[in-house]
C-alpha positions as CSV (number, residue, x, y, z in Angstrom):
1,X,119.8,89.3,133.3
2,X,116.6,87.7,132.9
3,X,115.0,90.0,134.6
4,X,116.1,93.1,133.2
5,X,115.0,91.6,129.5
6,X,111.4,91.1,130.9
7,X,111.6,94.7,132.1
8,X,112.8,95.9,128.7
9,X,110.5,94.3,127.3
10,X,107.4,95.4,129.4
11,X,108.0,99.0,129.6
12,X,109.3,99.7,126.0
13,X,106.4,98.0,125.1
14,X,104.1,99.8,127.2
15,X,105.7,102.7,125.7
16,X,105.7,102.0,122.1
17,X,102.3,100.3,122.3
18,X,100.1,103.1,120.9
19,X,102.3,104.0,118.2
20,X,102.5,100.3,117.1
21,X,99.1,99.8,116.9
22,X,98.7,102.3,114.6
23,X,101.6,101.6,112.6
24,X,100.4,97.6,112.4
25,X,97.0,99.0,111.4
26,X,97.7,101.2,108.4
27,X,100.3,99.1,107.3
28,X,97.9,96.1,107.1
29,X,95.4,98.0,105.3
30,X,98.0,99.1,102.7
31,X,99.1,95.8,101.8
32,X,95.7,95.7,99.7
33,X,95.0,99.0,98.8
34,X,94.4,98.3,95.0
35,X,91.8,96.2,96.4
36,X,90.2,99.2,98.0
37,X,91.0,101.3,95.0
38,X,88.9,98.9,92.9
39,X,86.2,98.7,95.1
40,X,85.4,102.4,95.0
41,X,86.8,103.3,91.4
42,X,84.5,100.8,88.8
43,X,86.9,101.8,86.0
44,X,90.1,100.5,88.0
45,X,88.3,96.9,87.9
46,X,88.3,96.0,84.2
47,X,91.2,94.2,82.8
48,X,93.6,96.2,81.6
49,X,93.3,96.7,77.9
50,X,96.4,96.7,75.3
51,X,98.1,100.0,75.0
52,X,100.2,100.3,72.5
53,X,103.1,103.1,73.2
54,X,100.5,105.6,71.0
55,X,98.0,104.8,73.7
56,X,100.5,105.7,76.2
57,X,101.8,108.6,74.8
58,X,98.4,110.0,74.3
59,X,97.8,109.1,78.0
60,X,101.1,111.3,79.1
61,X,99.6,114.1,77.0
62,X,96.4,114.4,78.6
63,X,97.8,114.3,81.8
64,X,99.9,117.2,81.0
65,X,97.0,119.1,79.9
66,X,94.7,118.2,82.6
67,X,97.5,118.9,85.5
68,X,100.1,121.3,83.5
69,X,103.4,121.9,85.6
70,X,101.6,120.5,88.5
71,X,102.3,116.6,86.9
72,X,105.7,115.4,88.8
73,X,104.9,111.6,87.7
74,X,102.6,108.9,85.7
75,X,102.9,105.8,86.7
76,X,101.2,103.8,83.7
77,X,98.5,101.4,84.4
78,X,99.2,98.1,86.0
79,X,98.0,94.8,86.7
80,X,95.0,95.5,89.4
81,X,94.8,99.0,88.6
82,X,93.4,99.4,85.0
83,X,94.2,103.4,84.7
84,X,97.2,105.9,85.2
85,X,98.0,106.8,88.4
86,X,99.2,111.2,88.5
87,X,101.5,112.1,90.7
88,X,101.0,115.9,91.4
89,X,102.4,118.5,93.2
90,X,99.5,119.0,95.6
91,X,98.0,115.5,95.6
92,X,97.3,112.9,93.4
93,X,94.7,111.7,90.3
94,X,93.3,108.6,88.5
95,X,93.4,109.2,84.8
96,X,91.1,106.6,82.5
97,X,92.9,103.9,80.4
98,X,90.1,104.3,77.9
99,X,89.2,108.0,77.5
100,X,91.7,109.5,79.4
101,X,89.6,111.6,81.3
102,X,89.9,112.2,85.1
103,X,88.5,109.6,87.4
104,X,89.0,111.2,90.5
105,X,91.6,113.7,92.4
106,X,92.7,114.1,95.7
107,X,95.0,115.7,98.1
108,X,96.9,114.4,100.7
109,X,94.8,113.0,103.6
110,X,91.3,113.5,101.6
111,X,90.8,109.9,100.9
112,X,91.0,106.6,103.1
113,X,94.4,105.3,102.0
114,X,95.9,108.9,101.4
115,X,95.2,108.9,105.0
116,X,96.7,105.8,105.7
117,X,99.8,106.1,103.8
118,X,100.5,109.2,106.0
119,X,99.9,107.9,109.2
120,X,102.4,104.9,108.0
121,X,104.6,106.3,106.6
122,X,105.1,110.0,108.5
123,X,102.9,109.8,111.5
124,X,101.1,112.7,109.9
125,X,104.3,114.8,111.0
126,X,106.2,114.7,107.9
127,X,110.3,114.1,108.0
128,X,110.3,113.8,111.4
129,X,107.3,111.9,111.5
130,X,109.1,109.1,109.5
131,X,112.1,109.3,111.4
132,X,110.5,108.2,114.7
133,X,108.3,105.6,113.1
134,X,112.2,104.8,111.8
135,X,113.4,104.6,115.1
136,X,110.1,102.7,116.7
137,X,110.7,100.1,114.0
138,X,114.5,99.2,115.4
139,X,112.9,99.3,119.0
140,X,110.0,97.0,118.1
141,X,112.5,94.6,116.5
142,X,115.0,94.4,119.5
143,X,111.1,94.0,121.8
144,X,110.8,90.9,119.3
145,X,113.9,89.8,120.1
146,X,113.9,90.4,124.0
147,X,110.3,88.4,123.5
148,X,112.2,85.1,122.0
149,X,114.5,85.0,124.8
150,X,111.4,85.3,127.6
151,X,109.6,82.5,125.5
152,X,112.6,80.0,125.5
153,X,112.3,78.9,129.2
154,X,108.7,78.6,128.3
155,X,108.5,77.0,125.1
156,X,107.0,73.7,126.9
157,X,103.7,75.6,127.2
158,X,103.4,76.2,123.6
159,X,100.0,75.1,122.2
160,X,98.3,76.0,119.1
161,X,95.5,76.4,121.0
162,X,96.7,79.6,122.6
163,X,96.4,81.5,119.3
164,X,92.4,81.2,119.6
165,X,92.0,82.6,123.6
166,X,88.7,81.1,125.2
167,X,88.2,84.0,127.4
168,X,89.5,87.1,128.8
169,X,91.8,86.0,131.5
170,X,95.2,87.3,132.5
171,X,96.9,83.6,132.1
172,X,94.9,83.0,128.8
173,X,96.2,86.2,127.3
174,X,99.6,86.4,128.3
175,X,99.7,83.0,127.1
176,X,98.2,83.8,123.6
177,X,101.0,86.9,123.7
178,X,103.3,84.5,124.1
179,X,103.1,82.2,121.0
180,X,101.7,84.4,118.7
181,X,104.8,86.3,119.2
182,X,107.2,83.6,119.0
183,X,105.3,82.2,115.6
184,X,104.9,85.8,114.0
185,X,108.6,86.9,115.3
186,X,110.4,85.7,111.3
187,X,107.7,88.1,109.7
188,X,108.0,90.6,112.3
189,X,111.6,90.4,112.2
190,X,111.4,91.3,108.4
191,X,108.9,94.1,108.4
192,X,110.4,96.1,111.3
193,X,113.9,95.9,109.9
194,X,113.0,96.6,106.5
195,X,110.3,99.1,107.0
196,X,113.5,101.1,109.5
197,X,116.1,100.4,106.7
198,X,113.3,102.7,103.7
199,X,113.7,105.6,106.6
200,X,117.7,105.1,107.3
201,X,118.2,104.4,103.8
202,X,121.5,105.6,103.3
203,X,122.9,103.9,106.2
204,X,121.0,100.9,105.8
205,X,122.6,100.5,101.6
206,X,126.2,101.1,103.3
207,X,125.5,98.2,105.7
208,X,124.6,96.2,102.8
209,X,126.9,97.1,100.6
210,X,129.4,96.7,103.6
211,X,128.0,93.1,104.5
212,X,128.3,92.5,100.9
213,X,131.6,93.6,100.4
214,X,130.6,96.1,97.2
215,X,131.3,99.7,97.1
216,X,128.1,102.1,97.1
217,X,127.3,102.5,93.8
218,X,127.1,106.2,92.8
219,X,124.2,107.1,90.5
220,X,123.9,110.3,88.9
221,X,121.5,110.7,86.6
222,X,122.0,114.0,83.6
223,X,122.3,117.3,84.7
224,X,120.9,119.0,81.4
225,X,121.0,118.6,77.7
226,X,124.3,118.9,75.9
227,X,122.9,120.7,73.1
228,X,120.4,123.0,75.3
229,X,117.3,122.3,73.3
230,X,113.7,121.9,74.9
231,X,112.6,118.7,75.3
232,X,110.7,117.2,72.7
233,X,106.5,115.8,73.5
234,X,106.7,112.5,74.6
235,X,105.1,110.5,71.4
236,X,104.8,107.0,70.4
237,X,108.6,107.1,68.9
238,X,109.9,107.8,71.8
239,X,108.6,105.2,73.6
240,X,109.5,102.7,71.7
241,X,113.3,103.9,72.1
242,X,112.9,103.5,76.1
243,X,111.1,99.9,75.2
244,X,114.7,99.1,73.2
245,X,116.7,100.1,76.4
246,X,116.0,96.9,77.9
247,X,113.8,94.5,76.1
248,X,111.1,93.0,77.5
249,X,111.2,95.5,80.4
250,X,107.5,96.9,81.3
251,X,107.9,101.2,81.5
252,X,106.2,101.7,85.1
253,X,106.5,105.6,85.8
254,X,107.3,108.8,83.4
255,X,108.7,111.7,84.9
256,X,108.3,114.7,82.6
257,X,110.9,117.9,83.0
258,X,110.5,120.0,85.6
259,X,112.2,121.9,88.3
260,X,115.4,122.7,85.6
261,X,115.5,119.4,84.6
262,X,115.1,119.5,80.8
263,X,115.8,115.6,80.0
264,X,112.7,113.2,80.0
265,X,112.8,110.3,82.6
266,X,111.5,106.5,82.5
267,X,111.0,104.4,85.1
268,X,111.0,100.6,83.9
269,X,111.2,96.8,86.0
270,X,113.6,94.2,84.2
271,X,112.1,90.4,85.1
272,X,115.2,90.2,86.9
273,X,113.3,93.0,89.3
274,X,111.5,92.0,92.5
275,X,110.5,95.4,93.2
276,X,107.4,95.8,91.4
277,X,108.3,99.4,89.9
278,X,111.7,98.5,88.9
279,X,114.8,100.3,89.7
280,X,116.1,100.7,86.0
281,X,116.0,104.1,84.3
282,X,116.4,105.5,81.2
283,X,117.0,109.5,79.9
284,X,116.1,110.4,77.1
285,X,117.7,114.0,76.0
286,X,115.8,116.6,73.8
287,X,116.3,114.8,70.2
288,X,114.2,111.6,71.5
289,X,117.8,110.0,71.9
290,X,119.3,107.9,74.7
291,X,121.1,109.9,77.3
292,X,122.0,107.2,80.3
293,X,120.8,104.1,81.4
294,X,121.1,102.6,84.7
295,X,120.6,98.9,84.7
296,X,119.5,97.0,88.2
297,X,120.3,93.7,87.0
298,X,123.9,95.0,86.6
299,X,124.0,96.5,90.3
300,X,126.0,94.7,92.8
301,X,124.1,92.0,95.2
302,X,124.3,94.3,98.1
303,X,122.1,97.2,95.8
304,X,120.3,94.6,94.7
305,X,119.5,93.9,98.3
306,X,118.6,97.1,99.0
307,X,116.5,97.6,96.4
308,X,114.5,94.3,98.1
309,X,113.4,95.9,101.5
310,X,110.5,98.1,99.9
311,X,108.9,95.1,98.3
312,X,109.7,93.2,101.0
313,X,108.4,95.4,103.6
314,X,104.9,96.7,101.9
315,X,104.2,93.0,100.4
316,X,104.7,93.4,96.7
317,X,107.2,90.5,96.0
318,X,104.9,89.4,93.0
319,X,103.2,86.6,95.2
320,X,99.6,86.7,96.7
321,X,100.5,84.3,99.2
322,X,103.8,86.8,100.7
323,X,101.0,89.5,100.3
324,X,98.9,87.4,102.8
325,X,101.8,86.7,105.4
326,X,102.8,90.2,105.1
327,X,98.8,90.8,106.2
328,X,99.3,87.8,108.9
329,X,102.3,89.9,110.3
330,X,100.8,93.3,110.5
331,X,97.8,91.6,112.3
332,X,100.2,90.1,114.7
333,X,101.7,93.3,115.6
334,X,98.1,94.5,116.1
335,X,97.4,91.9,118.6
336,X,100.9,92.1,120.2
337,X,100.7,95.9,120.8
338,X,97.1,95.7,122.2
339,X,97.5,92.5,124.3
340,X,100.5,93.7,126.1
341,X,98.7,96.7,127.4
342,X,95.6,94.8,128.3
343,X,97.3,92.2,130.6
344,X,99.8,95.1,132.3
345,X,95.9,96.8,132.9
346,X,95.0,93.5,134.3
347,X,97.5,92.9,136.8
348,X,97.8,96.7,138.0
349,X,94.1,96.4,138.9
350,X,94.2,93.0,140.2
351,X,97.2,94.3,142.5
352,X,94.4,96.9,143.6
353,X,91.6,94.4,144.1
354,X,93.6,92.5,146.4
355,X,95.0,95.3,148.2
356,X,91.7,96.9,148.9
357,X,90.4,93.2,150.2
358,X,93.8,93.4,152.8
359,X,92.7,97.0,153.3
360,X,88.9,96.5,154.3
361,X,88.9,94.2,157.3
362,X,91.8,96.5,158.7
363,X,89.3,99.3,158.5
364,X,86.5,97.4,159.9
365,X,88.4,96.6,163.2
366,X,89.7,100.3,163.1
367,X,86.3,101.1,162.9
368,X,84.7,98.8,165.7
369,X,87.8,99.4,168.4
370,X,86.6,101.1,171.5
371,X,88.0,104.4,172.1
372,X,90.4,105.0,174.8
């Protein structure tokens, strides 16, 4: 039995090793790309001044007139990232805070973390793209599994020292494989499951619900207006209606109407929210008045839990120091994925030293042996 875990876990590894890296990589850079964002954009790095819901109204306006029916989203500035953030049909924008002029525009893969998020998220290959890295997440987390079990008969040879290797050695590496793997396993654990249940979604919510013992909630949001009308321009009034939905709540995206959908929509995070965009919405129908509400601090536990894998997976569970581990664990998967490889290199070529020193004197004394 033993034996066929260390080959499972060898040759899946092998196997998944490339795509791994790369998956480790990006997602460790995206854990602090509003970092990056404020490094190259000066106007991101100010602290965010106090907007008022004029401000932000004025803010929704210009974006509709820079971007038209192009705009499918604003998310409204945030703590690290003093302007509004467009969500377009063919890209994306930073619109000022301040002036409300546009900072910069992009499509998808002409910037660093654009980039990135692709390769993270879609393997560049779109819906199916995201399916496998789906399917290479549940793979990698059984591999972390089939991992513990190799380490337990070897726990004894633990040492923090391992995690710093002296040299390049075969025995030096597997042994730094070894513990860095059993030490990083909880956070690996965590990200590979969560990061495969945002691409099964649908079946990871009914496992939840199911382990939970709730029914899946059904959601539907409007349809249309009852009374037909256009939808008024989003102005400070308005606003201040979606801010009396929940009090105290902070409105994180606006979705305008679009697409034959003629009812505005907010996005807004309750305290009670760990995901830092919130899961609450509120409609607001052509009048300015409340259409539907859906409140996440109302949801049952196992939608609440489901609701907890994005921030949990990407590092946004409102604490620097989660941030960091969630840094720690991508960098672990890094190492994993590359150290593997290397030490399998190692001992195929060793084999072929040694084989070539059993070879050589064989073919000396071939060589020298007189001829019948």
């Amino acid at each position: 039995m033993r034996r066929l875990v260390r080959w499972l876990h060898v040759y899946a590894g092998l196997a998944l090793s490339l795509l791994l890296f790369v998956l480790a990589v990006t997602g460790g850079a995206l854990v602090y790309k509003e970092a990056y964002w404020r490094r190259m954009y000066p106007d991101l790095r100010a602290p965010i001044p106090a907007i008022d819901a004029a401000g932000h109204a004025a803010a929704i306006e210009a974006a509709r007139r820079h971007f038209g029916s192009a705009l499918r989203s604003v998310k409204l500035p945030e703590p690290g990232v003093n302007a509004y953030h467009l969500y377009l049909d063919d890209g994306e924008a930073f619109l000022s805070a301040v002036d409300h002029e546009v900072i910069d525009r992009w499509r998808p893969n002409e910037r660093v973390m654009a980039l990135l998020f692709d390769l993270h998220a879609h393997l560049m290959a779109g819906d199916a793209g995201e399916r496998v890295g789906g399917v290479i997440g549940l793979m990698a987390a059984v591999m972390t599994i089939t991992g513990l079990i190799l380490w337990w008969p070897t726990r004894s040879q633990f040492s923090l020292r391992n995690l710093i290797p002296r040299n390049l050695a075969r025995r030096i590496l597997i042994a730094w494989h070894r513990d860095i793997g059993m030490l990083a396993s909880p956070v690996l654990l965590l990200l590979l499951l969560t990061g495969s249940g945002l691409v099964f979604y649908t079946t990871g919510q009914r496992i939840l619900n199911g382990i939970f013992g709730d029914p899946v909630p059904v959601m539907k949001p409007p349809t249309s207006f009852a009374d037909g009308d256009s939808p008024k321009a989003v102005d400070a009034a308005l606003l201040a209606r979606v801010e009396r939905v929940f009090p105290g709540a902070r409105i994180v995206f606006y979705y305008p109407p679009r697409d034959g959908i003629s009812y505005h929509q907010f996005r807004v995070k309750q305290a009670c929210e760990l995901h830092p965009n919130g899961r609450s919405y509120v409609y607001v129908d052509a009048r300015g008045e409340e259409l539907a509400a859906i409140d996440a601090c109302a949801l049952p536990p196992g939608e609440k839990a489901m609701h907890a894998i994005y921030p949990l997976h990407a590092g946004k569970a409102s604490s620097s120091l989660y941030k960091f581990v969630t840094f720690l664990g991508a960098v672990a998967l890094a190492i994993l994925s590359a150290s593997g490889v290397v030490t399998y290199l190692q001992r195929i070529f060793g084999t072929l030293r040694r084989s070539r020193r059993v070879d050589m004197p064989r073919r000396a004394r071939a060589a020298g042996a007189p001829r019948p």
